[in-house]
C-alpha atoms as an extended CHARMM CRD file, in Angstrom:
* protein
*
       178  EXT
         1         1  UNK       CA              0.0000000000        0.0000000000        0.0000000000  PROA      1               0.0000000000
         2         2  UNK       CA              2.8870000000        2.4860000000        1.0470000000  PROA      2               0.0000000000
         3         3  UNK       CA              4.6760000000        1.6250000000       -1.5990000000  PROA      3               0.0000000000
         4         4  UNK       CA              2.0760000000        1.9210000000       -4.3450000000  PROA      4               0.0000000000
         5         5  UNK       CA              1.4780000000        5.4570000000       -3.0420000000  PROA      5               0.0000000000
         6         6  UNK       CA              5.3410000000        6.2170000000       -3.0700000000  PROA      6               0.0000000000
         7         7  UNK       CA              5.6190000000        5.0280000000       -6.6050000000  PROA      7               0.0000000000
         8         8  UNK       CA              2.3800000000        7.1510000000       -7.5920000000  PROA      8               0.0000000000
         9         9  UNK       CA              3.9310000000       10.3010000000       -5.8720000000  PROA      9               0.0000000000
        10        10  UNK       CA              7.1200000000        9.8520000000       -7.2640000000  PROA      10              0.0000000000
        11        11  UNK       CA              5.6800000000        9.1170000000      -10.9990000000  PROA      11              0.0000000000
        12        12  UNK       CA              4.1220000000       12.6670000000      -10.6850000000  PROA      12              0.0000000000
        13        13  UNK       CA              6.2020000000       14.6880000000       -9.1900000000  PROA      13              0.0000000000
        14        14  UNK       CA              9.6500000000       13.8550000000       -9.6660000000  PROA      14              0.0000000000
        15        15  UNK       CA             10.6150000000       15.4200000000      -12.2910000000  PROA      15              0.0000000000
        16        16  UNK       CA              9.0000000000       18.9950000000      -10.8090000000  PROA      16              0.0000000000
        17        17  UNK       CA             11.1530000000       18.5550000000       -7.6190000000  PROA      17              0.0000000000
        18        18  UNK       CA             14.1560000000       17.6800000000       -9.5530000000  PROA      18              0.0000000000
        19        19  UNK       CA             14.1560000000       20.3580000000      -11.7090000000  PROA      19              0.0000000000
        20        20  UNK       CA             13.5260000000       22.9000000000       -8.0690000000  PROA      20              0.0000000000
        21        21  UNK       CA             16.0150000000       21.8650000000       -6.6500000000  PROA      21              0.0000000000
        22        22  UNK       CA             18.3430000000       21.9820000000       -9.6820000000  PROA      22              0.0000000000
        23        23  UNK       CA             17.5860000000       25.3970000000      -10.0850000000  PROA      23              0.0000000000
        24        24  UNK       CA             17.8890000000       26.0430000000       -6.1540000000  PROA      24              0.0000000000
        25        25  UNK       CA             22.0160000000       24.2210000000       -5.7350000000  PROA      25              0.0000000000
        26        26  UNK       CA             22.5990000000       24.6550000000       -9.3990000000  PROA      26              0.0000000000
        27        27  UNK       CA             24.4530000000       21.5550000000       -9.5150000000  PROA      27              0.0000000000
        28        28  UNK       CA             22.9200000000       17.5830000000      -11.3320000000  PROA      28              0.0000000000
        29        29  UNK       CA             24.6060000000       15.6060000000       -8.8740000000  PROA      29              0.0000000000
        30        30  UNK       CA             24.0690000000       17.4610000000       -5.4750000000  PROA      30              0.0000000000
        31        31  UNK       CA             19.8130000000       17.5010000000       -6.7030000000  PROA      31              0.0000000000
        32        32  UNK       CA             19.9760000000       13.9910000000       -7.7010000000  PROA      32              0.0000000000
        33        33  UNK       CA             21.4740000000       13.6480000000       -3.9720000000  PROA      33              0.0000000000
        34        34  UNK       CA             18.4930000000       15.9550000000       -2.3150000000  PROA      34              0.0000000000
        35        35  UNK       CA             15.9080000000       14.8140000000       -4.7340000000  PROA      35              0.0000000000
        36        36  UNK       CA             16.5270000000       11.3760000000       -2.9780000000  PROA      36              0.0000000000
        37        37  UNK       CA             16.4920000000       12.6830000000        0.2550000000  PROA      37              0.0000000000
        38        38  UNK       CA             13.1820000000       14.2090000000       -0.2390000000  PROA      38              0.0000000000
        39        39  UNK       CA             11.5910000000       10.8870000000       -1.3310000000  PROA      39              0.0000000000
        40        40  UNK       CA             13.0170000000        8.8720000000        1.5610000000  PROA      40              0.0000000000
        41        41  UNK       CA             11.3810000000       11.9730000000        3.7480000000  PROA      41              0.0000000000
        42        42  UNK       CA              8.0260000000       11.6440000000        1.9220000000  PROA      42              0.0000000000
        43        43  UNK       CA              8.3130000000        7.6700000000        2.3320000000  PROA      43              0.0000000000
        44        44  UNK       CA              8.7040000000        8.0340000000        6.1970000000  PROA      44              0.0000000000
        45        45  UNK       CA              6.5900000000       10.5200000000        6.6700000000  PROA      45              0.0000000000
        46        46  UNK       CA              3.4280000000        9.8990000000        4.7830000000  PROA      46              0.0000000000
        47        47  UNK       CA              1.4260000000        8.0990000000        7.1520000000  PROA      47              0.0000000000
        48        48  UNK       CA              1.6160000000       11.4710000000        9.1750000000  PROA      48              0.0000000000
        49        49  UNK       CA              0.4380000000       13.5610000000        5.8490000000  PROA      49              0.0000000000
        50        50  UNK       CA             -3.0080000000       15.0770000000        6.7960000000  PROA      50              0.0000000000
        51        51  UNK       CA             -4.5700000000       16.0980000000        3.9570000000  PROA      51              0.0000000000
        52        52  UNK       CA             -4.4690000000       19.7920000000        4.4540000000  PROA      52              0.0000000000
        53        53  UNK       CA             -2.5340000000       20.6670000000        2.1520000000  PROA      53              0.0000000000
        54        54  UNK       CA             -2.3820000000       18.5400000000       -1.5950000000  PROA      54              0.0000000000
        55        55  UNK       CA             -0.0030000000       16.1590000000       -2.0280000000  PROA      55              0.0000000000
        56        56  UNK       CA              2.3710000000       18.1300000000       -4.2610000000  PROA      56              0.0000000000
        57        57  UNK       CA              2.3760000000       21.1480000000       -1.9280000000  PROA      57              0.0000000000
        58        58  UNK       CA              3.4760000000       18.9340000000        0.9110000000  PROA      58              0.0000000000
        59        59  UNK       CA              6.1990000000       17.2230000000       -1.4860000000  PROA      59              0.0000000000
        60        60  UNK       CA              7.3330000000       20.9190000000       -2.3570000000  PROA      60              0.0000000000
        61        61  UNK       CA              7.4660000000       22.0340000000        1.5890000000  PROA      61              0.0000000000
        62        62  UNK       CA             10.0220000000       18.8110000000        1.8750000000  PROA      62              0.0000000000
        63        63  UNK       CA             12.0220000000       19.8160000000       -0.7520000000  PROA      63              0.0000000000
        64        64  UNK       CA             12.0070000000       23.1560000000        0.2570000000  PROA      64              0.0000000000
        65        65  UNK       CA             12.8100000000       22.2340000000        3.4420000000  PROA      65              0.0000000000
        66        66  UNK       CA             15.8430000000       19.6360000000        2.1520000000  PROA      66              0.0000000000
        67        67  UNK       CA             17.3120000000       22.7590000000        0.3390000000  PROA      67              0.0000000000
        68        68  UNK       CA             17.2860000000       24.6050000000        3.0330000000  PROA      68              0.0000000000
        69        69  UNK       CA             19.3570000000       22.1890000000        5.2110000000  PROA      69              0.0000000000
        70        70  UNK       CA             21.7910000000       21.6940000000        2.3620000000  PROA      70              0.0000000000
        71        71  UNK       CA             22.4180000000       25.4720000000        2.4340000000  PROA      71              0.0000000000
        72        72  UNK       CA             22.8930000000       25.6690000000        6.0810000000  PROA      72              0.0000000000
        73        73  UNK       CA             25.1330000000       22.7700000000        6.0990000000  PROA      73              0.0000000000
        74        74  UNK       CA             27.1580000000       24.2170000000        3.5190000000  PROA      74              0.0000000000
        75        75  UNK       CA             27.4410000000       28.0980000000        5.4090000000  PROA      75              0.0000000000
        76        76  UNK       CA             28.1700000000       25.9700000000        8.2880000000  PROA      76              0.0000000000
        77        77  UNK       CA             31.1320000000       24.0420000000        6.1600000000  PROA      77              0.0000000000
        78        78  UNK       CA             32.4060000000       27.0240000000        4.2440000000  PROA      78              0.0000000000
        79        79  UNK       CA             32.4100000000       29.4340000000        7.1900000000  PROA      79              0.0000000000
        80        80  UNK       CA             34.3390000000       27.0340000000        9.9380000000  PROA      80              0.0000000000
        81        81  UNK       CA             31.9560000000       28.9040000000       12.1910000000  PROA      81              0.0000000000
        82        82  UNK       CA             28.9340000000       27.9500000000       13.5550000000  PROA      82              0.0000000000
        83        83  UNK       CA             26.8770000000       31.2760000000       12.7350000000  PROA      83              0.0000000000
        84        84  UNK       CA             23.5550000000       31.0390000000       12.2870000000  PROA      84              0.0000000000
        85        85  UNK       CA             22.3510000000       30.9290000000        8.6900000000  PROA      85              0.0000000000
        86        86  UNK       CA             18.9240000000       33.4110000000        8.4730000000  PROA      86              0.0000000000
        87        87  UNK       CA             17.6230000000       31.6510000000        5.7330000000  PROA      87              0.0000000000
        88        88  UNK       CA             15.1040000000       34.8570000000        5.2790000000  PROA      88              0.0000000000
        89        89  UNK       CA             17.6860000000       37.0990000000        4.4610000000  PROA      89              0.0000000000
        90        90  UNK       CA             20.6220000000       35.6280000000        3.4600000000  PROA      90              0.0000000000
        91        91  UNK       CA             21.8160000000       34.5940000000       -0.1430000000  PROA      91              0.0000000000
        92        92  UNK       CA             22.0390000000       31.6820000000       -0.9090000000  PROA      92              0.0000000000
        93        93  UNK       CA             25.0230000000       31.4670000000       -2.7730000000  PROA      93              0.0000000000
        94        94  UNK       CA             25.4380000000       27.7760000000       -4.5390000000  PROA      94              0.0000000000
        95        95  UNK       CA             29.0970000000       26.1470000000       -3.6780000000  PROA      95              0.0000000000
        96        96  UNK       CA             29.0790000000       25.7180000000       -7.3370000000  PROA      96              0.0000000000
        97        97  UNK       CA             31.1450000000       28.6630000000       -9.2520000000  PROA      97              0.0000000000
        98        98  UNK       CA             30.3000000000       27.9960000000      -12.6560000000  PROA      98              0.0000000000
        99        99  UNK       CA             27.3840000000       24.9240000000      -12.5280000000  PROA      99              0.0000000000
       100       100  UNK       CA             27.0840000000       22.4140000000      -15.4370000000  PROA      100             0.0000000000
       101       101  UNK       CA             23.3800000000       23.4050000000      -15.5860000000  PROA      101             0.0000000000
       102       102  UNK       CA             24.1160000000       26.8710000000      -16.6680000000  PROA      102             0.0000000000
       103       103  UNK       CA             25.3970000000       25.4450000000      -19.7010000000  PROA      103             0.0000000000
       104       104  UNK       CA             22.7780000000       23.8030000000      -20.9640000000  PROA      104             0.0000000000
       105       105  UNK       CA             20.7010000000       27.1040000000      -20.8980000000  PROA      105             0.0000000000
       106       106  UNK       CA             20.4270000000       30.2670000000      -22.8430000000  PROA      106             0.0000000000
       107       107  UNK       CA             21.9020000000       33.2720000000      -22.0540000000  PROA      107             0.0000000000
       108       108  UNK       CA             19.0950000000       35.3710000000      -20.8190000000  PROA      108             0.0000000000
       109       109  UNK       CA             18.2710000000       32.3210000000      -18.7850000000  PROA      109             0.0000000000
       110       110  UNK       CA             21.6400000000       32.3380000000      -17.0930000000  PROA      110             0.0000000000
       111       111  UNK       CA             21.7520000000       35.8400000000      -16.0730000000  PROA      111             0.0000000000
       112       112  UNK       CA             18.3880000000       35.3360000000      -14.5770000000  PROA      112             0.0000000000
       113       113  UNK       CA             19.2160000000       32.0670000000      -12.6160000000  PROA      113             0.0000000000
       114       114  UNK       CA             22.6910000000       34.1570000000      -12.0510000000  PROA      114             0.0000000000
       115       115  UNK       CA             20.9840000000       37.1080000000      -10.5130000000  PROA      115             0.0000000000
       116       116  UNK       CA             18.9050000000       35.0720000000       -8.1420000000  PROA      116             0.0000000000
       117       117  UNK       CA             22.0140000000       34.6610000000       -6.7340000000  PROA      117             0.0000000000
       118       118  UNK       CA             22.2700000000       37.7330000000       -5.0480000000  PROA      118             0.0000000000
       119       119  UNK       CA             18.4920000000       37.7630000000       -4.2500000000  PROA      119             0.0000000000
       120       120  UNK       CA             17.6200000000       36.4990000000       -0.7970000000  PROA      120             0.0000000000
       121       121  UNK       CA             16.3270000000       32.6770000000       -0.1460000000  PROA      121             0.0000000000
       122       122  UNK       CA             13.0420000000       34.0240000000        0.6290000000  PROA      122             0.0000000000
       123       123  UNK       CA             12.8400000000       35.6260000000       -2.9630000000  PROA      123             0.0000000000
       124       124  UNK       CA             14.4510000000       33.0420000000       -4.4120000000  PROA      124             0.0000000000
       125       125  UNK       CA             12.4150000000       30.1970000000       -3.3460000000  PROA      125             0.0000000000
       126       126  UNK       CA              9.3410000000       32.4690000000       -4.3830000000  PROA      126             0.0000000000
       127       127  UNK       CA             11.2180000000       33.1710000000       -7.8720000000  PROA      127             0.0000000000
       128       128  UNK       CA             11.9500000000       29.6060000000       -8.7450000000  PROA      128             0.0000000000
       129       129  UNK       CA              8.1860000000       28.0160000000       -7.2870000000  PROA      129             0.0000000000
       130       130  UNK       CA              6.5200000000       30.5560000000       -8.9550000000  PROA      130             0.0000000000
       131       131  UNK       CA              8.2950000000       31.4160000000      -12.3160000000  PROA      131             0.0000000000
       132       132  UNK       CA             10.1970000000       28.1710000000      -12.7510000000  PROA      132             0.0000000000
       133       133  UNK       CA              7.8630000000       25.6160000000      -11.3820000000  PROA      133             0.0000000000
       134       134  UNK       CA              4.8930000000       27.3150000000      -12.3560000000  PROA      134             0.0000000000
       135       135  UNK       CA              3.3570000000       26.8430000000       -9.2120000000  PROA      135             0.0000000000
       136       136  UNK       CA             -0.0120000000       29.4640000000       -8.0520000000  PROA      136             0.0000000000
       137       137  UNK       CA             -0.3060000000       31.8850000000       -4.8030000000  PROA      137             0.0000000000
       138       138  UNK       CA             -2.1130000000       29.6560000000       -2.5460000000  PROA      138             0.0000000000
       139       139  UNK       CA              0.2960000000       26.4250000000       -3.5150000000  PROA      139             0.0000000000
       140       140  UNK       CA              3.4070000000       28.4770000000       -2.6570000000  PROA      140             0.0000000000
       141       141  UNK       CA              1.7720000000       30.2240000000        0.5260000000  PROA      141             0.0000000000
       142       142  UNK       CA              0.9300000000       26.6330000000        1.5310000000  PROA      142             0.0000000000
       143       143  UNK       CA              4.4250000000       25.5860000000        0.4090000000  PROA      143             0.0000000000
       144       144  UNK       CA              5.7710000000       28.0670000000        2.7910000000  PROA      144             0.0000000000
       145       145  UNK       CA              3.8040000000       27.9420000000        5.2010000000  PROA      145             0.0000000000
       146       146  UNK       CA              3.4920000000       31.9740000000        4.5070000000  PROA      146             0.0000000000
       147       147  UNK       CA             -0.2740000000       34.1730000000        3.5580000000  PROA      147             0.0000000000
       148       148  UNK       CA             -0.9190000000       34.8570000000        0.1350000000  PROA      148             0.0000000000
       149       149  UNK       CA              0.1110000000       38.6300000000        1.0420000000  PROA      149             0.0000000000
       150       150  UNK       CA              3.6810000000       37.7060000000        2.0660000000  PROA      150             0.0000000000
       151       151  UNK       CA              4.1870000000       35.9510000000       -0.8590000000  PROA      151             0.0000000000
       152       152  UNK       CA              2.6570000000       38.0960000000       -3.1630000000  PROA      152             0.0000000000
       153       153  UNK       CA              4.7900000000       40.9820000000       -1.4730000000  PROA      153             0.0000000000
       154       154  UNK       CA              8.3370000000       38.7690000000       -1.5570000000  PROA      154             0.0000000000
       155       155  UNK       CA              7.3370000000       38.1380000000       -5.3110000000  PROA      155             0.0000000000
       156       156  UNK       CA              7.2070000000       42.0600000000       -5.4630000000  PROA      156             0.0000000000
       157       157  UNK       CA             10.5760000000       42.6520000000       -4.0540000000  PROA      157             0.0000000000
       158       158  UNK       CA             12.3980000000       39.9840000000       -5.4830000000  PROA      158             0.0000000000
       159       159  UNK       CA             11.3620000000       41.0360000000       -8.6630000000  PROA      159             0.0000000000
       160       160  UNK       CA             11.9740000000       44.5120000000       -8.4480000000  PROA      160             0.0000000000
       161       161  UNK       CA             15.3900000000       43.2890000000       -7.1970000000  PROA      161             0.0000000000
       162       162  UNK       CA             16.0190000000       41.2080000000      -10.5740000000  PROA      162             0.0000000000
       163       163  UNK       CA             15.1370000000       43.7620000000      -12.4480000000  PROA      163             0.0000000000
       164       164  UNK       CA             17.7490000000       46.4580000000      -10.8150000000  PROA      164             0.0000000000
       165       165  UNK       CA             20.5190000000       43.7700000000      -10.8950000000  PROA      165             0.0000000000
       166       166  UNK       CA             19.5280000000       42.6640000000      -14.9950000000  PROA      166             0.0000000000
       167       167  UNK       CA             19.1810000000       46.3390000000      -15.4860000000  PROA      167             0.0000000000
       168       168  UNK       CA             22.3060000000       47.1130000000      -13.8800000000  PROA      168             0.0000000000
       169       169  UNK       CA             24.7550000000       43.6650000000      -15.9610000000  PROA      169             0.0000000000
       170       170  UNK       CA             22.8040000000       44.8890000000      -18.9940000000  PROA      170             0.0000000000
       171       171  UNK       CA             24.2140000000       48.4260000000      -18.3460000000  PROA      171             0.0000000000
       172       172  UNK       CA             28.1640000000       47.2760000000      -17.6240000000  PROA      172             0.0000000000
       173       173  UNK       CA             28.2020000000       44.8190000000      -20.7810000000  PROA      173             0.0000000000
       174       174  UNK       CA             27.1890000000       48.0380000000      -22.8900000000  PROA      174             0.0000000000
       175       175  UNK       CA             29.5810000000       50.3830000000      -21.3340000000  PROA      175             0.0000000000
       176       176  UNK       CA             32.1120000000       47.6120000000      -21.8370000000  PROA      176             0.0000000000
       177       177  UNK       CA             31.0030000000       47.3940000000      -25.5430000000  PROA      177             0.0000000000
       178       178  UNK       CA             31.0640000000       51.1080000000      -26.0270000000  PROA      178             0.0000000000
C-alpha cells in the first residue's frame, strides 16, 4: 500500500522537484542527492500527511525544506563557524562557481538564474516556485507555510530586485562594448 502510493507520488512529481532543486544548488549531482532525500522523507513521513494541504504542496514544503538544510550545512562548512544561517535574508550562494546546468541554458536564462544569486532565499524560493515551477499563490503560501500577502509581497521585491541587478549587468556589458 505504502509503496504503491510512493511510486504514484514519485511518478508525478519527480521530475518537478528535480528540476527545483536543480535550479535552487545549481548543480545535477548534489539535486539527484536531495531529490533522494526528499523521497526517503516523503516515504517516512506519509502516514503522518493530513490532507491539508495537496499532495504536491506537501512534497514541495520537503524539498524546500531539504534545500534549506543543504544550504545551512554548507554556510556551516564554508564558514568554519557555527553562525547562524537566516535563511530569510541571506543569499544563498550555490558552492558551485560555474554549474554544469548553466550550460545547458540560454543566455538570458543564465543571467536570470545568475541574478537570483544575489536575491535572498526568501525571494528566491518564491522566484523559482513561482516562475520556474509554475506553481499558483495559494500552492506556494501553503508551500511556505506563509499568507498569500507575504508571498505576493516577496514576489514584489524579489522582482523589483532582478530587475535592478539585470538592469544594472545589462548596463556594464554596454559600457564595456562602447
Amino acid at each position: 500500500m505504502k509503496e504503491s502510493i510512493f511510486h504514484r507520488l514519485y511518478d508525478l512529481y519527480h521530475q518537478d522537484v528535480f528540476q527545483f532543486l536543480i535550479y535552487m544548488v545549481k548543480n545535477r549531482s548534489v539535486a539527484e542527492d536531495l531529490s533522494h532525500e526528499v523521497y526517503v522523507k516523503v516515504l517516512k513521513s506519509y502516514e503522518r500527511f493530513q490532507g491539508r494541504s495537496s499532495e504536491k504542496t506537501w512534497l514541495f514544503a520537503i524539498a524546500k525544506n531539504v534545500a534549506i538544510d543543504y544550504f545551512r550545512k554548507n554556510a556551516v562548512r564554508s564558514s568554519h563557524a557555527f553562525d547562524a544561517f537566516n535563511w530569510e535574508t541571506d543569499n544563498l550562494v550555490s558552492p558551485m562557481k560555474s554549474p554544469e546546468i548553466l550550460t545547458e541554458l540560454n543566455d538570458e536564462m543564465r543571467e536570470l538564474l545568475e541574478a537570483l544569486e544575489k536575491c535572498t532565499g526568501d525571494q528566491k524560493m518564491v522566484i523559482i516556485m513561482r516562475y520556474f515551477q509554475e506553481l499558483s499563490i495559494a500552492e506556494t503560501a501553503a508551500i511556505l507555510n506563509w499568507t498569500e500577502g507575504k508571498v505576493k509581497t516577496t514576489q514584489h521585491r524579489a522582482i523589483n530586485k532582478l530587475r535592478e541587478i539585470l538592469t544594472d549587468t545589462t548596463e556594464a556589458k554596454e559600457a564595456n562594448r562602447g
